[in-house]
Backbone as XML, in Angstrom:
<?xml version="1.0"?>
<chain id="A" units="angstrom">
  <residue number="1" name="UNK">
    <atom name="N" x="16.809" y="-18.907" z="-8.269"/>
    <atom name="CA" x="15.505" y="-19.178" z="-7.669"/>
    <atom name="C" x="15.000" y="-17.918" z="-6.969"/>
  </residue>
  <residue number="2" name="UNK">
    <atom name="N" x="13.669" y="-17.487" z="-6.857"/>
    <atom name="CA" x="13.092" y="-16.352" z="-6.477"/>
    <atom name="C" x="12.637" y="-16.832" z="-4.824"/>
  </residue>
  <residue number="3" name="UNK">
    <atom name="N" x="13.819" y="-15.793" z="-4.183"/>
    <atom name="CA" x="13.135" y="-15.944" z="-2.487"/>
    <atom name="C" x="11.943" y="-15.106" z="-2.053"/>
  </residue>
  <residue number="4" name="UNK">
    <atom name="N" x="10.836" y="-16.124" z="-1.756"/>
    <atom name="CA" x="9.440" y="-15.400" z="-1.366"/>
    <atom name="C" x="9.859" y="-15.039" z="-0.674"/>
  </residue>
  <residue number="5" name="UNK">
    <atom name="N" x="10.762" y="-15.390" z="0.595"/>
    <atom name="CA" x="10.750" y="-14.611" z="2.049"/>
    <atom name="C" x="10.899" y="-13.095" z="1.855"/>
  </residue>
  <residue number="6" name="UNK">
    <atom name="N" x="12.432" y="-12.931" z="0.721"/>
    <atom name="CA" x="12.732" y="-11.405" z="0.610"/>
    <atom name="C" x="11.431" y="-10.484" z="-0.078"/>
  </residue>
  <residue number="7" name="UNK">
    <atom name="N" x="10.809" y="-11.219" z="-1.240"/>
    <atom name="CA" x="9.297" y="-10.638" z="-1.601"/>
    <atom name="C" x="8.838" y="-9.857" z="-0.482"/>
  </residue>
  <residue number="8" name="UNK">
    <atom name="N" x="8.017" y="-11.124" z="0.077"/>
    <atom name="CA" x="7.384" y="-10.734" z="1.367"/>
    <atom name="C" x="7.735" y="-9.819" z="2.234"/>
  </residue>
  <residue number="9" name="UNK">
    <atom name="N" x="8.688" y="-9.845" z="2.501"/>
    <atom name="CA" x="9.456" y="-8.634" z="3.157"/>
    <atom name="C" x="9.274" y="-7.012" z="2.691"/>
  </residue>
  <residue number="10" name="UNK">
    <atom name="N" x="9.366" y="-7.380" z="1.498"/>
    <atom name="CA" x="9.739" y="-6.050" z="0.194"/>
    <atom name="C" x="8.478" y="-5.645" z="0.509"/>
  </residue>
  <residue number="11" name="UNK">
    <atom name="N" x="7.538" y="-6.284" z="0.013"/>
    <atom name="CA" x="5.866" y="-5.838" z="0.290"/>
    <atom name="C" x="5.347" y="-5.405" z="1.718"/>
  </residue>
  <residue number="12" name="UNK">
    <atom name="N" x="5.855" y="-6.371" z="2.280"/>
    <atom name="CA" x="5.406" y="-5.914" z="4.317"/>
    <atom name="C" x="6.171" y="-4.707" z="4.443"/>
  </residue>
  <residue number="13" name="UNK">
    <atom name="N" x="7.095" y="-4.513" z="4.022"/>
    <atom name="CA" x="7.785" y="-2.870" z="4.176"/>
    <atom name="C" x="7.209" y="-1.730" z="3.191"/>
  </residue>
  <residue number="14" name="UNK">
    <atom name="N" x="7.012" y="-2.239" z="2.328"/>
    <atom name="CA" x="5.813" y="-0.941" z="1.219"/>
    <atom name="C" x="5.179" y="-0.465" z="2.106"/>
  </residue>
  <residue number="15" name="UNK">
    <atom name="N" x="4.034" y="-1.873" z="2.230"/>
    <atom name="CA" x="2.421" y="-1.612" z="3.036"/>
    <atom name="C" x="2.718" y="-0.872" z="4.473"/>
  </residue>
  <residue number="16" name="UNK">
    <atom name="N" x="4.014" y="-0.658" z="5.350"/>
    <atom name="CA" x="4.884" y="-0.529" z="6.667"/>
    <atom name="C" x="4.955" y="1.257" z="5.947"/>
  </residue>
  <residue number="17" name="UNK">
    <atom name="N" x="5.438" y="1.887" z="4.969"/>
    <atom name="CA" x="5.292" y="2.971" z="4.797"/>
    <atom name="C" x="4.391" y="3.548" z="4.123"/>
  </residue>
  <residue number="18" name="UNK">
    <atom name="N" x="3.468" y="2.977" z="3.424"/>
    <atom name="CA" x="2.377" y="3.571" z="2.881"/>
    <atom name="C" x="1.674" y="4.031" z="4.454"/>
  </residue>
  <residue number="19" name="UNK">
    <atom name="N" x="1.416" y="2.594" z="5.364"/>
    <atom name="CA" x="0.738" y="3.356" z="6.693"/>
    <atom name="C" x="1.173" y="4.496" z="7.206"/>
  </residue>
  <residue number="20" name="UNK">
    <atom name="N" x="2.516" y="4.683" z="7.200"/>
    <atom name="CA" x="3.306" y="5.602" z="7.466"/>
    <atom name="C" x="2.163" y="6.990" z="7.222"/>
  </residue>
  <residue number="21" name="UNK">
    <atom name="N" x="2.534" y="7.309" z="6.012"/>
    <atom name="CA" x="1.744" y="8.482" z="5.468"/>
    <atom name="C" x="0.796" y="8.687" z="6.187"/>
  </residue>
  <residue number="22" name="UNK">
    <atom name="N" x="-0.049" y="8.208" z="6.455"/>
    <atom name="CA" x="-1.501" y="8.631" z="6.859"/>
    <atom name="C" x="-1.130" y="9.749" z="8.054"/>
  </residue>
  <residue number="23" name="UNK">
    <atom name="N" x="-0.175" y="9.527" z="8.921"/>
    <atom name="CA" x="-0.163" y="10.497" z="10.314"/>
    <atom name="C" x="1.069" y="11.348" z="10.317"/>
  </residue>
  <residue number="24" name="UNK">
    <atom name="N" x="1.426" y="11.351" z="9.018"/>
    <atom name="CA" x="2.510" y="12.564" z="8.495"/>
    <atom name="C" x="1.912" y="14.244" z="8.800"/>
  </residue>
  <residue number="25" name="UNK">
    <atom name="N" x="2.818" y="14.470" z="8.969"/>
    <atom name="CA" x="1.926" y="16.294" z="8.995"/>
    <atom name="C" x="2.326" y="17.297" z="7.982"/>
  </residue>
  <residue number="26" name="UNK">
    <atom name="N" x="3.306" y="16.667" z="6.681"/>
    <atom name="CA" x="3.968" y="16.864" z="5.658"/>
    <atom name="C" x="2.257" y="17.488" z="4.726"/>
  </residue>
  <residue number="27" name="UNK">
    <atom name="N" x="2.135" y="18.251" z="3.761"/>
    <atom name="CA" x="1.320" y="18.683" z="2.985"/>
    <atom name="C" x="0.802" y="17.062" z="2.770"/>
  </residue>
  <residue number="28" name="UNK">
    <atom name="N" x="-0.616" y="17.463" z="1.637"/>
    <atom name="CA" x="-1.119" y="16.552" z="1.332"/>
    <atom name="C" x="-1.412" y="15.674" z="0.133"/>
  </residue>
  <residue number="29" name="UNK">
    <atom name="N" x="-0.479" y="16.502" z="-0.787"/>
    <atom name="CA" x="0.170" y="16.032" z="-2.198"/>
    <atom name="C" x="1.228" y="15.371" z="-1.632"/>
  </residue>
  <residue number="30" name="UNK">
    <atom name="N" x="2.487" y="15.545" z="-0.929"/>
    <atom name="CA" x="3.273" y="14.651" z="-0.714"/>
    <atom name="C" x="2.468" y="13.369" z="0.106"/>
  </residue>
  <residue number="31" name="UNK">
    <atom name="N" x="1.753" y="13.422" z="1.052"/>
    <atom name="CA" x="1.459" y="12.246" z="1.631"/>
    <atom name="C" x="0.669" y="11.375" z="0.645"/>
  </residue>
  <residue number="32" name="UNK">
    <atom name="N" x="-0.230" y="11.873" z="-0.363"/>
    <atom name="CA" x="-1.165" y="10.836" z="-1.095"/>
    <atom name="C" x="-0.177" y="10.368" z="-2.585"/>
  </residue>
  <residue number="33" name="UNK">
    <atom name="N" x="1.487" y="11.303" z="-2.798"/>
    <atom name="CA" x="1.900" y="10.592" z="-3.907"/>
    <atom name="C" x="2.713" y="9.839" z="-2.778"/>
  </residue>
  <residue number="34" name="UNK">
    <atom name="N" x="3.505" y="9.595" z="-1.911"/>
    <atom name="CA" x="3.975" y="8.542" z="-1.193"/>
    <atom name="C" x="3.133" y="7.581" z="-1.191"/>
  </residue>
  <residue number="35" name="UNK">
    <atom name="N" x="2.148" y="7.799" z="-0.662"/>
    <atom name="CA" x="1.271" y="6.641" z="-0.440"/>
    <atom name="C" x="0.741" y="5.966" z="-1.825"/>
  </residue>
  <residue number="36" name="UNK">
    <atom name="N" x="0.414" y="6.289" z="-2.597"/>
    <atom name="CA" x="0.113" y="5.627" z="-3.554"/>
    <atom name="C" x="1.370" y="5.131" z="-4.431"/>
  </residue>
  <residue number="37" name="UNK">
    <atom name="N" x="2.401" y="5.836" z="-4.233"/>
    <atom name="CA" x="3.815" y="5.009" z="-4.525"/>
    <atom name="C" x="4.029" y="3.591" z="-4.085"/>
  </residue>
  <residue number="38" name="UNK">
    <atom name="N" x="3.684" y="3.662" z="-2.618"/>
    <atom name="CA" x="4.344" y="2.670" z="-1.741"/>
    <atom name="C" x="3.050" y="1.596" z="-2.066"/>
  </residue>
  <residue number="39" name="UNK">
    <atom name="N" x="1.634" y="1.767" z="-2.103"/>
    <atom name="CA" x="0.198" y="0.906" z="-2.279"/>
    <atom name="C" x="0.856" y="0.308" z="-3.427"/>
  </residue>
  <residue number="40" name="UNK">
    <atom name="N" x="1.377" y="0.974" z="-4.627"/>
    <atom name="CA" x="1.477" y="0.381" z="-5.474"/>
    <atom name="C" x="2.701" y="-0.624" z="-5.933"/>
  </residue>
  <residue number="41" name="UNK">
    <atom name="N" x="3.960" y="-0.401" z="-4.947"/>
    <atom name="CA" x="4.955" y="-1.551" z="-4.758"/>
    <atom name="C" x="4.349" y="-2.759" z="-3.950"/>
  </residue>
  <residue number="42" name="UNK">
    <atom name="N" x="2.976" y="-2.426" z="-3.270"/>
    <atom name="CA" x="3.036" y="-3.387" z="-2.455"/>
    <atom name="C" x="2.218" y="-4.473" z="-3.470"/>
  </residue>
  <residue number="43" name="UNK">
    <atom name="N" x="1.321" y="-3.531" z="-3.951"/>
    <atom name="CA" x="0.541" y="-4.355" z="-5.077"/>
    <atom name="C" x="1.060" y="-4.794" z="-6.379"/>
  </residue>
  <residue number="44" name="UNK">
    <atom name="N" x="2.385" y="-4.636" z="-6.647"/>
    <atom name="CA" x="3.201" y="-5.367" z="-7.882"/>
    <atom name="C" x="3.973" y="-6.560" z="-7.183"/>
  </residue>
  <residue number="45" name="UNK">
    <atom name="N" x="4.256" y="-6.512" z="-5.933"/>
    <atom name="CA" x="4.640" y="-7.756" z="-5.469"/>
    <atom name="C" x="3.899" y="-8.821" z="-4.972"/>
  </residue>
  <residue number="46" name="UNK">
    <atom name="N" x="2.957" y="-8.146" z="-4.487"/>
    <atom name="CA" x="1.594" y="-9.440" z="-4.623"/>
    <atom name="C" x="1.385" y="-9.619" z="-5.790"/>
  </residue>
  <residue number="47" name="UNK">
    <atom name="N" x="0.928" y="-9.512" z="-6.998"/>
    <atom name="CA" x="0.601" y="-9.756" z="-8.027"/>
    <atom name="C" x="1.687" y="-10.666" z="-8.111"/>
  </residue>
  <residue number="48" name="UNK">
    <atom name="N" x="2.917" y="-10.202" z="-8.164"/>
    <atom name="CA" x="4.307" y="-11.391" z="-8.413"/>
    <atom name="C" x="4.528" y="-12.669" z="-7.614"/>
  </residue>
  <residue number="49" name="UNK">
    <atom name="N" x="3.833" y="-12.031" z="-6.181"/>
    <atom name="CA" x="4.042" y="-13.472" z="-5.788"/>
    <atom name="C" x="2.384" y="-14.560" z="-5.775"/>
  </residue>
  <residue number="50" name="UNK">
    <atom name="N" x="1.252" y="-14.329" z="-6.858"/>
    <atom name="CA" x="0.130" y="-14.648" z="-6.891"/>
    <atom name="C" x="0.293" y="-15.610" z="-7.882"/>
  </residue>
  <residue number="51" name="UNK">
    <atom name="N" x="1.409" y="-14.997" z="-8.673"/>
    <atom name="CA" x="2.033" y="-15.942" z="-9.895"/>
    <atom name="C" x="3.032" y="-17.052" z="-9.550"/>
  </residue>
  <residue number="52" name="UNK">
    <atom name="N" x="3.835" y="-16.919" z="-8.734"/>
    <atom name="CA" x="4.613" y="-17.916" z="-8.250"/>
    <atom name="C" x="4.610" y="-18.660" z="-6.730"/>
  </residue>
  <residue number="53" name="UNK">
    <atom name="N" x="3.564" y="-18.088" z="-6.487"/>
    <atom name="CA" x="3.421" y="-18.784" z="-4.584"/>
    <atom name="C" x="2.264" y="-18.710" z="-3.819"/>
  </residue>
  <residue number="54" name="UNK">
    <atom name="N" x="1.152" y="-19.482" z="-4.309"/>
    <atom name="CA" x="0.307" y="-18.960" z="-4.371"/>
    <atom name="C" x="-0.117" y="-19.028" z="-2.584"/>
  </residue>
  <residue number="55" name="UNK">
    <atom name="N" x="0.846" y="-20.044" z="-1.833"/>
    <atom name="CA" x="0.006" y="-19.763" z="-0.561"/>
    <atom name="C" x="0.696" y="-18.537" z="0.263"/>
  </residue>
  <residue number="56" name="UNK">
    <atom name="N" x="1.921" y="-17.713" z="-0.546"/>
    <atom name="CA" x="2.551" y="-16.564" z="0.420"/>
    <atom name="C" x="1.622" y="-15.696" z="-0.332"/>
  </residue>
  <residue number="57" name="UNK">
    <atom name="N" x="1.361" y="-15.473" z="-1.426"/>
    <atom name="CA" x="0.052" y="-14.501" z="-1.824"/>
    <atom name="C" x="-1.009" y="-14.471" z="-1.205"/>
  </residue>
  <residue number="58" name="UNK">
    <atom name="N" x="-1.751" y="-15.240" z="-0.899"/>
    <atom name="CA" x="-2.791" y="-15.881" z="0.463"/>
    <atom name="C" x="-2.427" y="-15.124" z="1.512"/>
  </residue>
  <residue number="59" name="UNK">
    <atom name="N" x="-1.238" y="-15.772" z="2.413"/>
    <atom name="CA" x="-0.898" y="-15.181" z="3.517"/>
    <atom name="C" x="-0.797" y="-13.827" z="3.705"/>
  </residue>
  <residue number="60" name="UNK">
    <atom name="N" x="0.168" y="-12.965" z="2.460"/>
    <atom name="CA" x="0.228" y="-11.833" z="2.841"/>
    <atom name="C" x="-0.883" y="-10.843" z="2.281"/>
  </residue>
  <residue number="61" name="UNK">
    <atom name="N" x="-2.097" y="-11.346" z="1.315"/>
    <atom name="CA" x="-3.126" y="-10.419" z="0.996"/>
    <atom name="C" x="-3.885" y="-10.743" z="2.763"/>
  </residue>
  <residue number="62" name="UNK">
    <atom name="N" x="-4.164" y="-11.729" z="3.273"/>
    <atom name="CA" x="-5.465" y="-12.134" z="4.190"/>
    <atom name="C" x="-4.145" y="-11.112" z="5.588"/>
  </residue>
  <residue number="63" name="UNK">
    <atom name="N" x="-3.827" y="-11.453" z="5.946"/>
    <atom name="CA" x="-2.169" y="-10.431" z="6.782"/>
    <atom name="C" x="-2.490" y="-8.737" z="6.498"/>
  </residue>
  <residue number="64" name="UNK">
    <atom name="N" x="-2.564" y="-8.410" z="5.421"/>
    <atom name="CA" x="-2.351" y="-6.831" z="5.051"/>
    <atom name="C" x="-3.672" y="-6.159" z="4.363"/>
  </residue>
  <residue number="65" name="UNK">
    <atom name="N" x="-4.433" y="-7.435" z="4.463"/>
    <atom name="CA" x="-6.399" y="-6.930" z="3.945"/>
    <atom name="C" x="-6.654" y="-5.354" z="4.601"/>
  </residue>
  <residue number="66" name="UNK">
    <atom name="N" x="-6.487" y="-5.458" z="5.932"/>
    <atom name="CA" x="-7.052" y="-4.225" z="7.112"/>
    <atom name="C" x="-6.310" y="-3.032" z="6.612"/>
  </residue>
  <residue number="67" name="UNK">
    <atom name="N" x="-4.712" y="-3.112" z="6.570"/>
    <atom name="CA" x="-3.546" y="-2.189" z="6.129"/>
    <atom name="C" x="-4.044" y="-1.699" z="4.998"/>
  </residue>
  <residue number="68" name="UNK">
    <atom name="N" x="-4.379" y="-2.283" z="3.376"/>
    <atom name="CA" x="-4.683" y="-2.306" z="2.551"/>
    <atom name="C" x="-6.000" y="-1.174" z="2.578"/>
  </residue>
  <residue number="69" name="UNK">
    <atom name="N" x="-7.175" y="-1.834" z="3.438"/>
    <atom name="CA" x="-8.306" y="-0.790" z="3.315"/>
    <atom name="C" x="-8.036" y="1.029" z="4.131"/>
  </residue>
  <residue number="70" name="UNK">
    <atom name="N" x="-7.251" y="0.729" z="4.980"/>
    <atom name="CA" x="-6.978" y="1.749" z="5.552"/>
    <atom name="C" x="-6.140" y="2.702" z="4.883"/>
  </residue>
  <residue number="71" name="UNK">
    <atom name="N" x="-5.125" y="2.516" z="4.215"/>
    <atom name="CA" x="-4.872" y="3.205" z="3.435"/>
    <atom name="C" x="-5.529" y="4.050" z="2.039"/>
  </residue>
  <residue number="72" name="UNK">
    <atom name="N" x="-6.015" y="2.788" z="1.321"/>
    <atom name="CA" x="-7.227" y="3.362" z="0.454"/>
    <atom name="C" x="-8.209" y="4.347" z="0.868"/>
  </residue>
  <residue number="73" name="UNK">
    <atom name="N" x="-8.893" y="3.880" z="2.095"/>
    <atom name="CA" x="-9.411" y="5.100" z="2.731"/>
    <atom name="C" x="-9.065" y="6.510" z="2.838"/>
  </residue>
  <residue number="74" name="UNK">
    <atom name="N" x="-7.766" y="6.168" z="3.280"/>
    <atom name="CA" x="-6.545" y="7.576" z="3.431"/>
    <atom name="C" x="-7.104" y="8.373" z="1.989"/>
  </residue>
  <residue number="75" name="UNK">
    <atom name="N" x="-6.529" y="7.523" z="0.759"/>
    <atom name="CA" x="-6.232" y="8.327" z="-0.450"/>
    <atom name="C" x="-7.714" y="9.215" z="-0.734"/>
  </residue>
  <residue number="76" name="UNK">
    <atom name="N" x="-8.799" y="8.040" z="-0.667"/>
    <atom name="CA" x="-9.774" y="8.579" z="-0.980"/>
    <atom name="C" x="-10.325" y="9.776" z="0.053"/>
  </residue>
  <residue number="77" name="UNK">
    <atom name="N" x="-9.925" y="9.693" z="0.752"/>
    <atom name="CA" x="-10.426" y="10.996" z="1.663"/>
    <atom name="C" x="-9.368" y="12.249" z="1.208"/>
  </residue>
  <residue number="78" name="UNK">
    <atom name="N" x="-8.609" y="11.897" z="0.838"/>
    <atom name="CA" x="-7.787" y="13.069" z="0.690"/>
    <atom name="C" x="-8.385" y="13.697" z="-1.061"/>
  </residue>
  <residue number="79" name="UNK">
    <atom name="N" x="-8.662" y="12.882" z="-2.011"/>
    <atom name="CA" x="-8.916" y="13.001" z="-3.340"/>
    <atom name="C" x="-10.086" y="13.754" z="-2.619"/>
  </residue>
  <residue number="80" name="UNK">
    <atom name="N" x="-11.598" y="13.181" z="-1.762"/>
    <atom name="CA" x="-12.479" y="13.749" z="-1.741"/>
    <atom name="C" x="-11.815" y="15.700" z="-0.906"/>
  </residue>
  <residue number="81" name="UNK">
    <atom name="N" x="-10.820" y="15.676" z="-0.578"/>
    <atom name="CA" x="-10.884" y="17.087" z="0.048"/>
    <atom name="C" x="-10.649" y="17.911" z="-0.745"/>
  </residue>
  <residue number="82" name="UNK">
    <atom name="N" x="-9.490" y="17.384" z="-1.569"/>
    <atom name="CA" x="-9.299" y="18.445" z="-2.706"/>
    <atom name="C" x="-10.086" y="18.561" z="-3.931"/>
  </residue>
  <residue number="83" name="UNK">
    <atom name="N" x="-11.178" y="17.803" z="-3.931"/>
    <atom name="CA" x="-12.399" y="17.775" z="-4.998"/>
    <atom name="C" x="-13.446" y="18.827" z="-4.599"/>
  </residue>
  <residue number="84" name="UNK">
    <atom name="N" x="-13.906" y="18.624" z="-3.305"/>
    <atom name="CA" x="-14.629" y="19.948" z="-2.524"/>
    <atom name="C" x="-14.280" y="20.850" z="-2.318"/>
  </residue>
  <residue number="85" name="UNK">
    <atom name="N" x="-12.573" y="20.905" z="-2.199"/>
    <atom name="CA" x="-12.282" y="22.429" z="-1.838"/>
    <atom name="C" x="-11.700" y="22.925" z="-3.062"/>
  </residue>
  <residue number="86" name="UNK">
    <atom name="N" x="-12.091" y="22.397" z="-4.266"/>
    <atom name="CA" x="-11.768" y="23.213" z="-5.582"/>
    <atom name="C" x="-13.442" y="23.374" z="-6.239"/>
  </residue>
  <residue number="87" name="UNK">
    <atom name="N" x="-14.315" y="23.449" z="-5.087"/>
    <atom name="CA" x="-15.503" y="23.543" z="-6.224"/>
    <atom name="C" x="-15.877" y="25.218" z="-5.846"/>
  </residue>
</chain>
């Protein structure tokens, strides 16, 4: 049987180091491939648990919505720096 709790966990700790990144002082290729590493474990386990649970999918998208945009933000600001500073 598949334990949502450990899911949930797995994902609340992705989304727990993707935030991470943002206030790293590490270059900025390492912080945006971490981060989009970790966005994207968090987003294969939601997807997994959207398929089998649907009210811990609920809980932890409406829970990690804010986490979620803030990070995206992150990436995209970082894509926009190195887009301007290669023109």
């Amino acid at each position: 049987m598949i334990d949502v709790e450990k899911l949930k966990k797995y994902a609340n700790d992705s989304m727990n180091m993707a935030l991470a990144q943002i206030d790293r002082t590490i270059g900025p290729e390492t912080r945006i491939l971490n981060a989009s590493y970790m966005l994207g474990k968090f987003a294969a386990v939601e997807d997994a648990l959207m398929k089998i649970d649907q009210d811990a999918f609920t809980e932890l998208h409406d829970n990690r919505r804010a986490d979620w945009e803030r990070v995206s933000t992150f990436l995209e600001s970082i894509y926009k720096i190195g887009k301007n500073g290669g023109e």
